[in-house]
C-alpha positions in Angstrom: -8.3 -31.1 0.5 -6.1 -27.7 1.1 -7.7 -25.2 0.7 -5.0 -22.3 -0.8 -5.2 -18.7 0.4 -6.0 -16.0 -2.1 -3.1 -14.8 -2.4 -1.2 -18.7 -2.9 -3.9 -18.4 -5.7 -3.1 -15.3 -6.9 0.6 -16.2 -7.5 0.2 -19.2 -9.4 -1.7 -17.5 -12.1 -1.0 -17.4 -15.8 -0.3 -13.4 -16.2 -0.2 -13.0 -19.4 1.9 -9.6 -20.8 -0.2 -6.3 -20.2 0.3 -5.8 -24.0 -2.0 -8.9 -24.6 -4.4 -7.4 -22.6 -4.7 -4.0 -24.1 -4.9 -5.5 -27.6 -8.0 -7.2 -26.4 -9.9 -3.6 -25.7 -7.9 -1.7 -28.8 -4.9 -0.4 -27.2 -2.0 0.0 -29.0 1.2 -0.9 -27.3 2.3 2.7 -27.7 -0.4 4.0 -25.9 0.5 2.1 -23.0 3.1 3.3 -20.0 4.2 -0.1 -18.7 5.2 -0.7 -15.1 6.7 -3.9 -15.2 4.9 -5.9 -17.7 1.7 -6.7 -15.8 0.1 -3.3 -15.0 0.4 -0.3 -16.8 -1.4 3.4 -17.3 -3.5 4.1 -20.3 -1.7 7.5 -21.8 -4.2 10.8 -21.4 -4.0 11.1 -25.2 -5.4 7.7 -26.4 -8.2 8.5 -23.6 -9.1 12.0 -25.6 -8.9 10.5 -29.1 -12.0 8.3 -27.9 -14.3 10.8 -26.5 -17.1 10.6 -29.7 -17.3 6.7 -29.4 -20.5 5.3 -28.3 -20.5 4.3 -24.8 -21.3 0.5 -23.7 -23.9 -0.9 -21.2 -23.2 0.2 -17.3 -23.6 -2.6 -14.3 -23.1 -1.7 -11.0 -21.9 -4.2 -8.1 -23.2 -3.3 -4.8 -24.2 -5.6 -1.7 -26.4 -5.5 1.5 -24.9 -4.0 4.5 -21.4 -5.7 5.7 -20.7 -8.0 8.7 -17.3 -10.2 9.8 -18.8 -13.1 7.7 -18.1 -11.2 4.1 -20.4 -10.6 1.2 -17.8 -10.6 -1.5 -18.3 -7.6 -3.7 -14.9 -7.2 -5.4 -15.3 -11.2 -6.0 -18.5 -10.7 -7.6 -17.5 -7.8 -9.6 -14.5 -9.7 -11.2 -16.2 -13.2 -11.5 -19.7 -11.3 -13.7 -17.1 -9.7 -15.6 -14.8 -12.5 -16.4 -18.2 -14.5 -16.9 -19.2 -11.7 -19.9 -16.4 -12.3 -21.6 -16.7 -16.0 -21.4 -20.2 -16.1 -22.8 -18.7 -14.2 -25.6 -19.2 -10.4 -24.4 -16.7 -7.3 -24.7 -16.6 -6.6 -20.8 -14.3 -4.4 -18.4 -14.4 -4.7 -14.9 -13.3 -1.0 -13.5 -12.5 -1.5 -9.3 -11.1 0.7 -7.1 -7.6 0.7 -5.8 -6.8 -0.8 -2.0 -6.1 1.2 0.6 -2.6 0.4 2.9 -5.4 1.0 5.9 -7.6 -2.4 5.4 -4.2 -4.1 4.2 -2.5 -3.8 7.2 -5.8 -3.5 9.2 -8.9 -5.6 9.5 -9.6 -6.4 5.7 -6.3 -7.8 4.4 -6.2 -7.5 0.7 -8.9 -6.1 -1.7 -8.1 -6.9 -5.2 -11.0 -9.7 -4.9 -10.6 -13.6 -4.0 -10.0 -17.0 -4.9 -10.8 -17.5 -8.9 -12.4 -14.5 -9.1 -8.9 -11.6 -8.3 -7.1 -9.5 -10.3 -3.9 -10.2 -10.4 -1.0 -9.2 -10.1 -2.5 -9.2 -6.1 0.2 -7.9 -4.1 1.9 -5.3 -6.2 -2.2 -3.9 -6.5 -2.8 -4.4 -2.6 1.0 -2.5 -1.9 1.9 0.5 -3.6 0.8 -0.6 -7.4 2.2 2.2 -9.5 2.0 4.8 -6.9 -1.4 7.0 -7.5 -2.0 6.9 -3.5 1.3 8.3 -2.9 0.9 10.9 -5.3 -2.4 11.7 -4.0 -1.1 12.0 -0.6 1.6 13.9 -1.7 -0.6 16.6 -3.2 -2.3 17.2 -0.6 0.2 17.6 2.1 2.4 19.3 -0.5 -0.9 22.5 0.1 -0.3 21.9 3.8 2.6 22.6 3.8 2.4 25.6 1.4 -0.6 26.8 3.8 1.3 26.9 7.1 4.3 28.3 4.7 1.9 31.3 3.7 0.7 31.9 7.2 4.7 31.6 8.9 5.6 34.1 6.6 3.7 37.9 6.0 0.4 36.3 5.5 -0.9 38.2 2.9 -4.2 36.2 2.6 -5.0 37.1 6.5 -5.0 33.1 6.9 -6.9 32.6 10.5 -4.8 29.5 12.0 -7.7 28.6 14.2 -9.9 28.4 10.9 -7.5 26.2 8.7 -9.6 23.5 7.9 -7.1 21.5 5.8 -6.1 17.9 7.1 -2.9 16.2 6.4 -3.3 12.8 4.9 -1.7 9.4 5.1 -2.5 6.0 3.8 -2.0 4.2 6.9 -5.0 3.3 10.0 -3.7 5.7 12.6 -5.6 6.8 15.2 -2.8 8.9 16.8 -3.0 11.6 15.0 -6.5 12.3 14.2 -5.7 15.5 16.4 -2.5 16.9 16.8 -0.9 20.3 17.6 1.7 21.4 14.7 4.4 24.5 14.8 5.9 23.2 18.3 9.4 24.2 19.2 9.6 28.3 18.4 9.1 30.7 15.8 11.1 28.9 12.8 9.0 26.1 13.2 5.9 27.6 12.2 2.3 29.0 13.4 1.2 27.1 16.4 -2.3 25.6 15.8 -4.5 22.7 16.2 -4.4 20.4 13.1 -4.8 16.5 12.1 -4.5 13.7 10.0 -7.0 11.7 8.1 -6.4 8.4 5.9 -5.9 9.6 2.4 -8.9 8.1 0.6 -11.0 10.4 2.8 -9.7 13.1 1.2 -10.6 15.7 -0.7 -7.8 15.3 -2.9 -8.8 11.5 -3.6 -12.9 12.4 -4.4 -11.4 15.4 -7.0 -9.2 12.8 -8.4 -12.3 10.9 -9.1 -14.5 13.1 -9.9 -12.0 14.9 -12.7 -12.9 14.3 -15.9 -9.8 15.7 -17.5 -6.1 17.5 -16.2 -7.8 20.8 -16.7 -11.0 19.5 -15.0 -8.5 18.4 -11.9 -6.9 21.6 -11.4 -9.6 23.9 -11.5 -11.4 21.6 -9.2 -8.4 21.6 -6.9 -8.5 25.1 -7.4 -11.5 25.8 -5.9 -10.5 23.9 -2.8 -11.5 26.4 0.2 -8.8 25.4 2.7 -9.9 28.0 5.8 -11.2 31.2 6.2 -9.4 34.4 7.2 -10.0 36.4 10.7 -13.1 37.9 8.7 -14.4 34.7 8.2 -14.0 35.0 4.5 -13.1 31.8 2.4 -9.6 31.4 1.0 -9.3 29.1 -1.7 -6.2 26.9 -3.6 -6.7 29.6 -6.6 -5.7 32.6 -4.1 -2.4 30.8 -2.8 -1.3 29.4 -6.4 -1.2 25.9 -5.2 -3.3 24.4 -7.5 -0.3 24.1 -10.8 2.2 22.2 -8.4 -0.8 20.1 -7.2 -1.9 19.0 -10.9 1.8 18.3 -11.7 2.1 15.8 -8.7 -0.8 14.2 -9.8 -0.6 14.2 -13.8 0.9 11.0 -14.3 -1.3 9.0 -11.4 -4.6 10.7 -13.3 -3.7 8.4 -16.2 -5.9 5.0 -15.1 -4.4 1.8 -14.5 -4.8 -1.1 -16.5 -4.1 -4.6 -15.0 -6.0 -7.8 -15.7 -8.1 -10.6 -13.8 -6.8 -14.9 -13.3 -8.8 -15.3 -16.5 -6.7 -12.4 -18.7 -9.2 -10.3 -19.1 -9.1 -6.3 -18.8 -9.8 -4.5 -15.7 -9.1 -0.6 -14.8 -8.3 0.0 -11.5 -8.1 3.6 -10.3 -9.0 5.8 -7.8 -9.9 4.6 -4.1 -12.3 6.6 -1.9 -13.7 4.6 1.4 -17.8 4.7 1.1 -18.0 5.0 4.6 -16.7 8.0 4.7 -15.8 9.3 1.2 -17.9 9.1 -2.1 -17.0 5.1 -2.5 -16.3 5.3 -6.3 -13.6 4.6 -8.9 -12.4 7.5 -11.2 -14.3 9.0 -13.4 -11.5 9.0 -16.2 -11.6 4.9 -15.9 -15.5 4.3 -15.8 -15.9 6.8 -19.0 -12.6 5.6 -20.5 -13.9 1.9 -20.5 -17.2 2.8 -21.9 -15.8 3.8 -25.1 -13.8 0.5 -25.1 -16.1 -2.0 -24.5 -19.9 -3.1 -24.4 -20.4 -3.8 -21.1 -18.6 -1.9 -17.6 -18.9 -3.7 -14.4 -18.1 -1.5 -11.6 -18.3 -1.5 -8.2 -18.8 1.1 -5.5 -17.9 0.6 -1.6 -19.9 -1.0 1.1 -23.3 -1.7 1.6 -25.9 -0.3 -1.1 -27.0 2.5 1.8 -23.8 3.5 1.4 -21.7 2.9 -2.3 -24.7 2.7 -4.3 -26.2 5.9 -2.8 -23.1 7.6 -3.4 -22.6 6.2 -7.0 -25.9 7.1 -8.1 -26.5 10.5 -6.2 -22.9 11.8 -6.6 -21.1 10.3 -9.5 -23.2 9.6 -11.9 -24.8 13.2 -11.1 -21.8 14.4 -12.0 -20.6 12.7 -14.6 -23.9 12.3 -16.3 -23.9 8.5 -16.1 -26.5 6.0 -16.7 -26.5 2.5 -15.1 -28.2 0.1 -17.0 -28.6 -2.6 -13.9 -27.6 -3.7 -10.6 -26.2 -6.8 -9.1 -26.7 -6.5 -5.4 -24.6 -9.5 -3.6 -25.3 -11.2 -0.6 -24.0 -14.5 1.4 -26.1 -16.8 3.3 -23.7 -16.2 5.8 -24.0 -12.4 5.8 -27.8 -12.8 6.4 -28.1 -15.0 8.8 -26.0 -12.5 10.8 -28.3 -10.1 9.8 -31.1 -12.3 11.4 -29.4 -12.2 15.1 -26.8 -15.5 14.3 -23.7 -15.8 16.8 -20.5 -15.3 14.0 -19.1 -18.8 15.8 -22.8 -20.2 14.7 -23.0 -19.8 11.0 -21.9 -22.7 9.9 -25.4 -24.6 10.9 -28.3 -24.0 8.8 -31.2 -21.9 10.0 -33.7 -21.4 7.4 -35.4 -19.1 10.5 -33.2 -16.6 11.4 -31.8 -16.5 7.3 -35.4 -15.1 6.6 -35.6 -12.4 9.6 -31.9 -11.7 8.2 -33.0 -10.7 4.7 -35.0 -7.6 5.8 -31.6 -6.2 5.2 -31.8 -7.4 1.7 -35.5 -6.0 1.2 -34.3 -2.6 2.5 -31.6 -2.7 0.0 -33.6 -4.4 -2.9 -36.3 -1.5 -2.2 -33.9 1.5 -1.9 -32.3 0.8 -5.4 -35.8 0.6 -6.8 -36.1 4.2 -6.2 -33.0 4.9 -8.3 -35.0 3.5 -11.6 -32.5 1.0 -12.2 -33.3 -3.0 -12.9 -31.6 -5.0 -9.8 -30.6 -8.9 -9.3 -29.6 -10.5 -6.5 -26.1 -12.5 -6.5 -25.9 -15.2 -3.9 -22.2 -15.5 -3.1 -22.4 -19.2 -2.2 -20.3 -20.9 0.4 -20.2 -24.9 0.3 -21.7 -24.9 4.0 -24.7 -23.1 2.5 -27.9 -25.2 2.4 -30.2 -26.2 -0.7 -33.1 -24.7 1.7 -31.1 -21.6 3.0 -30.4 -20.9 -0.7 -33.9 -21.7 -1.7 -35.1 -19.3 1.1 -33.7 -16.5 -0.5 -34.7 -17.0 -4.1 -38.6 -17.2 -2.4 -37.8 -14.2 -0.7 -36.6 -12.2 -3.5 -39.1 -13.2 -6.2 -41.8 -11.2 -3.8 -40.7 -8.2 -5.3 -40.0 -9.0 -8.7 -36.3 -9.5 -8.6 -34.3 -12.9 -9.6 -32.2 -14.0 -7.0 -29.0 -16.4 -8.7 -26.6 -18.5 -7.1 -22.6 -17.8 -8.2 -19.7 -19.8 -7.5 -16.8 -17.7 -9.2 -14.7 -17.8 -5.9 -14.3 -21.3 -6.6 -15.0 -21.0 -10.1 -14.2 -17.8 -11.8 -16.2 -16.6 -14.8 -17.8 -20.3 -14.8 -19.3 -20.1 -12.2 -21.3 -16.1 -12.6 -22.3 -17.2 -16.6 -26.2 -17.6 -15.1 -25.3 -14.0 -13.6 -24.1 -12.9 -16.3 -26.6 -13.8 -19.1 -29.5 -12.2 -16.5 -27.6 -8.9 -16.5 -27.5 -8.8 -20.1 -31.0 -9.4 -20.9 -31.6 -6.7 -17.7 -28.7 -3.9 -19.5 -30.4 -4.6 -23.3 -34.1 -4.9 -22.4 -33.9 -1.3 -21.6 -36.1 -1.1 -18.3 -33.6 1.2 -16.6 -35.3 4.5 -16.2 -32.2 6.2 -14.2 -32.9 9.1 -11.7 -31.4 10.7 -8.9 -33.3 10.4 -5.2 -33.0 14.4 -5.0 -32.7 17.3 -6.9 -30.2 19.8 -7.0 -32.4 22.7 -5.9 -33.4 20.8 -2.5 -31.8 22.8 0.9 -28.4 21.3 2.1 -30.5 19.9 4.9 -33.6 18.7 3.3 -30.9 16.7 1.1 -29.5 14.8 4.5 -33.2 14.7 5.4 -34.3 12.8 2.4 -31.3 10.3 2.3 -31.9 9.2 6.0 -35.5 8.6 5.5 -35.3 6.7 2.3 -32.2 5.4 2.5 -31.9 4.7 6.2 -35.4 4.0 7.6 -35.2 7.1 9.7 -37.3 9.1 10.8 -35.7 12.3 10.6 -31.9 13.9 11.7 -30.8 15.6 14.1 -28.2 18.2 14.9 -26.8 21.1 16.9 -27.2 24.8 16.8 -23.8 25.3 15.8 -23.9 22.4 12.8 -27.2 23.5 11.8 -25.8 27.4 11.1 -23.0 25.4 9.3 -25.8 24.1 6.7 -27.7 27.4 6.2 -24.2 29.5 6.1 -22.8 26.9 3.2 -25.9 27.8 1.3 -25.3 31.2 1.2 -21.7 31.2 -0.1 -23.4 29.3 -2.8 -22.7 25.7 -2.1 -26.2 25.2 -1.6 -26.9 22.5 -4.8 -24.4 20.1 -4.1 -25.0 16.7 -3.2 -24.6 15.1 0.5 -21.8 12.9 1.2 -22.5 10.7 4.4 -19.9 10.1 6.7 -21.7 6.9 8.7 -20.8 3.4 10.5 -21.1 0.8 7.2 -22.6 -1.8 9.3 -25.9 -0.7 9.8 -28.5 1.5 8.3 -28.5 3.6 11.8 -26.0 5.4 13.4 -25.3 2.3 15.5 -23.1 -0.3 14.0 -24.5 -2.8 16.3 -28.2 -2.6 15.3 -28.6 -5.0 12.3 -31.6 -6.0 10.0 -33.5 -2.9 8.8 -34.1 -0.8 11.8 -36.7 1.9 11.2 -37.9 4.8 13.6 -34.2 5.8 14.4 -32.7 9.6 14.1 -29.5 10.3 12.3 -27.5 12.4 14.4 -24.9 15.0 12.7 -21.7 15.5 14.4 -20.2 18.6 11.6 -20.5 18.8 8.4 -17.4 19.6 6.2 -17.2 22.1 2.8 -15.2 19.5 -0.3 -15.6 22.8 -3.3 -12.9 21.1 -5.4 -15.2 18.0 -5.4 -18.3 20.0 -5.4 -20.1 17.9 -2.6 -20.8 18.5 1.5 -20.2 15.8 3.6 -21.9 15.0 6.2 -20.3 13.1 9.4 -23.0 11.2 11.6 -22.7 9.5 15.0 -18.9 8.4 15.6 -17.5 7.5 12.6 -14.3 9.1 12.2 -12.2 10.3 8.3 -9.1 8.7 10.4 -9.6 4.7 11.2 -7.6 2.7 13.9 -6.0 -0.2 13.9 -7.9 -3.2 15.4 -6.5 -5.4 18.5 -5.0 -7.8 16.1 -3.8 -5.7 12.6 -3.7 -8.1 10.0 0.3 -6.2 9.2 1.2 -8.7 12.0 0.3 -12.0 9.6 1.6 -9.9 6.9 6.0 -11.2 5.6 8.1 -11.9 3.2 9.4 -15.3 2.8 13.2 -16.7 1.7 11.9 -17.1 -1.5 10.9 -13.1 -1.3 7.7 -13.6 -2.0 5.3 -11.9 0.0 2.6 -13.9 2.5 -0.3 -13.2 4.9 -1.7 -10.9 2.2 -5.5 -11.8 3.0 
């Protein structure tokens, strides 16, 4: 049998007209700004007109901690949410928006896979309608105004070796992480040190998420402190009257994206942080948008749970005063056993041993989410290599702490193949067991806050950091940033610092490298070890598999 790519599958699928679609949920045609007629944005004004509707049941998608042999989170997400609607539920799926990095790096595509994708893939995994580009735009459009400000009389006393504003571009390039800008003589600009990072580690991108309406965005953008002068005094997007040409860039892209799965059913993709380094979550427009539309909203957030879920619990639903009503935590038999020490080229032969040391990983996460209050199940993304007794193993495993462990097939499947996932999760969203809290509060110490996520969170034992970084923490607390949430910057692969140590390693510090000020998105984040806001490309991009064919459609696309 031929087994057909995701993306051979994603072509041959029935898309119906996005008008279809948005009947489905309520919207009226007119409310809709078509691109094409598969994807279009939902207008700003038909998201308003909803605000005093009663808001429908949350689920999030989150997974154990990543390795080369997948977990499928975006697969799961799409396959429990085309599986609601099949067992007769009003369901939206609400996903993030791919990155050009993964694409063209190590991931390939990220619009899910096999029966379980929204479609259409390509145009989603490219440039869809455009919000990264906008995004991007935006905040090199305030670069360029910065170094503009400071060429010129430099009223704001702008100190060019304290600009701590990053250009931005979608794109795995490790060239310019640090670079030296205003070369060539006095018309070019203020010599200074400077760098890129990829745009969904930017500021720009967690505002955008974070908004919760245009004004929202630009008084968020607003308060964007983007350097200090030679007093050491913030300067913010508000003193150089950036922040209206910002918001006009990114009016349009605010308005979220609606697009639809194999099986024709609604899904609002918008927004795209990395969790690894960002906040991990979709907009906060689409999740509250399809809330008011529908009964139950399956979301996802990046990553392993140490990382996604943290952020989705600690930051955005803090901030946008969400409560989840459950969580699906997914894991492969394949993902564990690598977890339990097994070679990648080895995977494929059962080894009921090593699948058990393997899901400490999953205990660590099973037990972290606990402390969030929030009822959790266990998807097993199941590949046909997968044993009867691996699969067994896990189930075992998991009903030691309470928690139902249930075996999906929606790659293969779709919605079919999640309906025993899906009919748990509803009885876990309506039995009303979720008792939603936050691991900290607000009025902890910047560094008590890193402190408590590393311990609970990470197994550690405590952090660690420099004079310097340490007078960073205590001098953010004084200019009164002091009860915002942490954002980690950390290595996705392992609860420590080091992405080679797998399982659950305990008795480990966190080392912080710096820590950076995000005052538009009203959070600190926190860079540990090596990880760094601007990826590489690996030995063998995935761009190189990547083409167009005679017939002009486009191949290689995961």
């Amino acid at each position: 049998m031929v087994v057909k790519s995701d993306i051979e599958i994603a072509q041959a699928a029935d898309i119906r007209p996005i008008q279809e679609i948005a009947d489905k949920i309520g919207i009226p045609a007119e409310a809709l700004i078509p691109y094409g007629n598969d994807k279009a944005k939902i207008s700003a004004d038909f998201i308003a007109s909803h605000d005093g509707r009663k808001d429908g049941k949350l689920i999030l998608v989150t997974a154990v901690s990543p390795t080369p042999a997948g977990e499928g989170k975006t697969t799961t997400t799409v396959g429990l949410g085309d599986a609601l609607n099949k067992i007769g539920k009003n369901a939206i799926m609400c996903l993030r928006e791919p990155s050009l990095g993964p694409c063209f790096g190590m991931k390939g595509g990220a619009a899910g896979g096999g029966y379980a994708q929204v479609v259409p893939m390509a145009d989603i995994n490219l440039h869809f309608t455009g919000d990264f580009h906008a995004i991007g735009a935006a905040n090199n459009l305030l670069a360029a105004l910065i170094d503009n400000h400071m060429h010129w009389e430099n009223q704001l006393n702008i100190d060019p070796r304290r600009v701590t504003w990053r250009r931005v571009v979608d794109m795995n390039d490790r060239a310019l992480r640090s670079v030296t800008s205003g070369l060539g003589g006095y018309h070019n600009g203020v010599v200074r040190e400077a760098g890129f990072d990829i745009t969904v580690a930017s500021e720009i991108m967690a505002i955008f998420c974070l908004a919760t309406d245009l004004k929202d965005l630009e008084t968020r953008l607003g308060n964007i402190v983007l350097g200090y002068t030679r007093q050491n005094e913030p300067v913010t997007v508000r003193e150089l009257n950036a922040d209206g040409a910002m918001t006009a860039l990114l009016r349009d892209a605010f308005q979220p994206n609606l697009v639809q799965t194999m099986e024709n059913n609604p899904s609002l993709m918008h927004g795209g942080p990395f969790a690894n380094i960002a906040h991990g979550c979709n907009s906060v427009i689409a999740t509250t948008t399809a809330l008011k539309l529908s009964d139950y909203v399956v979301t996802e957030a990046g990553f392993g749970a140490d990382l996604g879920a943290e952020k989705f619990f600690n930051i955005k639903c803090r901030k946008a005063n969400l409560s989840p009503d459950a969580v699906v935590l997914v894991a492969t038999i394949k993902a564990l056993k690598m977890q339990g020490g097994v070679a990648k080229t080895d995977l494929g032969n059962e080894n009921v041993e090593a699948l058990r040391d393997g899901c400490r990983n999953l205990e660590r996460h099973i037990r972290n989410l606990g402390k969030f209050g929030v009822p959790v199940s266990v998807a097993i993304n199941r590949y046909t290599a997968d044993t009867d007794a691996e699969v067994e193993a896990v189930r075992d495993y998991c009903e030691r702490f309470g928690v139902r462990a249930i075996t999906c097939t929606h790659w293969a499947d779709g919605g079919a193949g999640a309906v025993e996932l899906a009919e748990h999760v509803v009885k876990l969203c309506d039995s009303g067991a979720a008792q939603f809290r936050t691991l900290y509060n607000d009025g902890l110490s910047l560094w008590e806050k890193t402190a408590t996520i590393a311990r609970e969170i990470y197994g550690a034992d405590d952090i660690i950091a420099d004079k310097k970084v340490r007078a960073q923490f205590a001098k953010y607390e004084e200019e009164g940033y002091g009860r915002y949430p942490i954002c980690m910057a950390k290595t996705q692969y392992s609860f420590s610092t080091d992405p080679n140590l797998l399982g659950a390693p305990s008795g480990h510090v966190v080392p912080i490298r710096e820590i950076r000020l995000a005052a538009g998105a009203q959070f600190i984040v926190v860079v540990c070890g090596a990880i760094m806001t601007m990826p590489g490309l690996p030995r063998v991009p995935a761009a190189n598999n990547i083409r167009v064919n005679d017939e002009g459609r486009i191949e290689g696309l995961f």
